[in-house]
N, C-alpha and C positions, 0 to 999 in steps of 0.2 A: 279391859284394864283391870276390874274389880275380881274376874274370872284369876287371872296369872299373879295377884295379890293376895288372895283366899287362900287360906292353910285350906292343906290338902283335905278331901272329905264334904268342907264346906256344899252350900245347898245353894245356886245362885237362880234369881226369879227376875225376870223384864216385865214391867208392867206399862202399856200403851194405850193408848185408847185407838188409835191406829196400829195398820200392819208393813207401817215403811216409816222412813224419817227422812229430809230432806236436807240437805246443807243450805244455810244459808246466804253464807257467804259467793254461794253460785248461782245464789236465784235470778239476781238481775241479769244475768247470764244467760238464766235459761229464759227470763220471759223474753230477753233481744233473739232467741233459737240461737245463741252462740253454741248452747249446750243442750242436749235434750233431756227429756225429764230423768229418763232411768238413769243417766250419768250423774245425776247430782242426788241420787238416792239411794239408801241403803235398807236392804228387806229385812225388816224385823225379825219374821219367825226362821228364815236360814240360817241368820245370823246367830241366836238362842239355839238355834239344834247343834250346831258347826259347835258354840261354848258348853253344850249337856244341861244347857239351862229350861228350865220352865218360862214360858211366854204367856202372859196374860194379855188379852184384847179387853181392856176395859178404861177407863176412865177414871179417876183417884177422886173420889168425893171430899175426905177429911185423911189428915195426918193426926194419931193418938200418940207422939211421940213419950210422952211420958208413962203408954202402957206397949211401946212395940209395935202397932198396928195400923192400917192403913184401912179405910175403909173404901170399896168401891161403890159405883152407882148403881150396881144391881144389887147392893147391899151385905156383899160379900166380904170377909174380912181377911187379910195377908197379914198375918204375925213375923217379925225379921228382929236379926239380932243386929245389923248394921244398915241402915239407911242412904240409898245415891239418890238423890232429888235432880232432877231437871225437868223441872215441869214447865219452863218458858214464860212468858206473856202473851197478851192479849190487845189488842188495837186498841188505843185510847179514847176513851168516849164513843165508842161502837155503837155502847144502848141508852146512850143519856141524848146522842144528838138523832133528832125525826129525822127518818127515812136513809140513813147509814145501811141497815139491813136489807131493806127493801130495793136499793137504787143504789149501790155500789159494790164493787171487789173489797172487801177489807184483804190488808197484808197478812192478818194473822185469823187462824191457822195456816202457817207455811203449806201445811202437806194439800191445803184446799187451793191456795191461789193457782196452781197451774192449773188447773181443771176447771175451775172459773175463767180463766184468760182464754180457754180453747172454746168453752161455751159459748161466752161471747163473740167470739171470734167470727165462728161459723154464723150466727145470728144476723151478726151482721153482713155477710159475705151471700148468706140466702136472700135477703133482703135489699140487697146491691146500697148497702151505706157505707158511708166511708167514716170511720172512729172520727169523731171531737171528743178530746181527751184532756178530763181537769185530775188533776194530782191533789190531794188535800194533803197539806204536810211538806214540809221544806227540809227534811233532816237528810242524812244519808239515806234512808233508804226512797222517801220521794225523788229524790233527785235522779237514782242509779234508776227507778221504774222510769222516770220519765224518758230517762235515755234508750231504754232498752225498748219501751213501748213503742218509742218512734219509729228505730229500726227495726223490729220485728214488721211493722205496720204498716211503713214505708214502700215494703219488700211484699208485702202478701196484698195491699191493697192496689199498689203500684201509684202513688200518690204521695204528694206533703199531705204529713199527717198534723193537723192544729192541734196542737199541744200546750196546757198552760197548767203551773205549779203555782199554788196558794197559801201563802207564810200567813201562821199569826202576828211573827216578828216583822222586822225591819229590812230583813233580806233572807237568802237559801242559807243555810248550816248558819245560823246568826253567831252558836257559841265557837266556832272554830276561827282560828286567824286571819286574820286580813288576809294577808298574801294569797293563803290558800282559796279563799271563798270568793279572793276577784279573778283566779284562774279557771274554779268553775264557773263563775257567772261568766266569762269571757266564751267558754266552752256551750251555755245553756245558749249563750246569742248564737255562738255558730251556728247551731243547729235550730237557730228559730223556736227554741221554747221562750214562751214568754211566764215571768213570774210576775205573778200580783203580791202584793207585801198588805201586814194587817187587815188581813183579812181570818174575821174570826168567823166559825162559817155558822150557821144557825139550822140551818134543813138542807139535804139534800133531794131531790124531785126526780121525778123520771126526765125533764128537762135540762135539769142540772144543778148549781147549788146559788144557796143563798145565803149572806153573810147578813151579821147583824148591823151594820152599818147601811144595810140595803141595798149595796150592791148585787147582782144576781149573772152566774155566771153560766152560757150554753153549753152544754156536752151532751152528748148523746155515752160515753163512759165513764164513770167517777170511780178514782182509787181511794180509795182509801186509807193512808198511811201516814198513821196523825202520831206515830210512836209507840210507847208500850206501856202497858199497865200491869201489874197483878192479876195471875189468875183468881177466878173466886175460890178455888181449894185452900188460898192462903187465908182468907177470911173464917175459914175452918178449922182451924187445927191449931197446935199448942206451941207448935216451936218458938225461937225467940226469933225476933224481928229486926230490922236493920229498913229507914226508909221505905216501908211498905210492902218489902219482900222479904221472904226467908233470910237469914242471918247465912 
């Protein structure tokens, strides 16, 4: 888009820290294998040569917007006369809650979870276990993995696969309408997921998670998809702010 916008001449640069991008909106897609990976992904550096553009494989440390410049984490600097930012989010409380890293898929990095989901997969499949599967997170996107995870799981393990989704709130999507959030809970009964409400979780284990109220619950998989946060590069940089993200 920025390419057929640029007065002619212009100089246009991709900066990634990967070399593909994935669509989001088809991930739960792909983790049910409705869709396979390369379908819902597009290659960076093809896509940069096909626009005549320069592709950078790095990482964005800080934004100097008040001098032009961007700095990378190899310490590199990109000087630009107009700026596109899409630098996304990050899983919410990823590094503040024990054992998130250690013992669970987080959702973000999008371009990592497929290749975390197939990891596990086989791990378990060498090992003849069959997924108990906790969802941390009630929003859209816990709900659509929980769906997708079943049926994927369902289908490769040849088994019910035990499934349960864990709200801080009161029920799954708390902020969206009645109507709508009693059709998906209607939807999560059909297929036997169960959802625990208020559950604020405290640690995750290689056993499974624990909430601060003491409840503790078994999985042998935990997702991770507590919603999104600000990358640290925003904590970096000069631009103006809106709610904790870039303006």
């Amino acid at each position: 888009m920025l390419k057929t916008m640029a007065p002619a001449g212009s100089k246009l640069t991709m900066v990634c820290e990967g070399d593909r991008s994935f669509y989001s909106g088809m991930l739960p897609g792909s983790t049910a294998a409705i869709y396979k990976p390369d379908q819902i992904q597009v290659e960076l550096k093809p896509l940069a040569k096909w626009w005549n553009a320069d592709f950078i494989e790095r990482r964005v440390e800080k934004i100097i917007g008040n001098e032009n410049r961007i700095e990378l984490d190899n310490g590199e600097a990109v000087e630009y006369d107009v700026l596109a930012i899409n630098v996304g989010s990050k899983t919410r409380n990823t590094f503040d809650t024990p054992g998130v890293l250690e013992h669970s898929m987080t959702t973000r990095p999008i371009n990592d979870l497929l290749g975390k989901i197939e990891k596990k997969e086989q791990e378990l499949l060498d090992k003849n276990i069959t997924p108990k599967l906790i969802v941390c997170g009630a929003g859209w996107a816990g709900v659509e993995l929980s769906f997708g995870f079943k049926n994927r799981w369902r289908e490769v393990f040849g088994k019910e696969i035990d499934t349960t989704i864990l709200s801080r709130e009161k029920s799954v999507l708390p902020h969206e309408k009645d109507i709508l959030r009693e059709q998906v809970e209607a939807k999560l009964e059909k297929q036997n997921i169960n959802v625990e409400t208020h559950c604020d979780v405290s640690e995750v284990t290689a056993e499974g998670v624990k909430c601060e109220d003491g409840r503790e619950f078994d999985g042998n998989v935990v997702v991770w998809s507590t919603g999104a946060e600000p990358q640290p590069v925003i904590d970096h940089s000069d631009l103006d702010m809106s709610k904790g993200y870039f303006r």
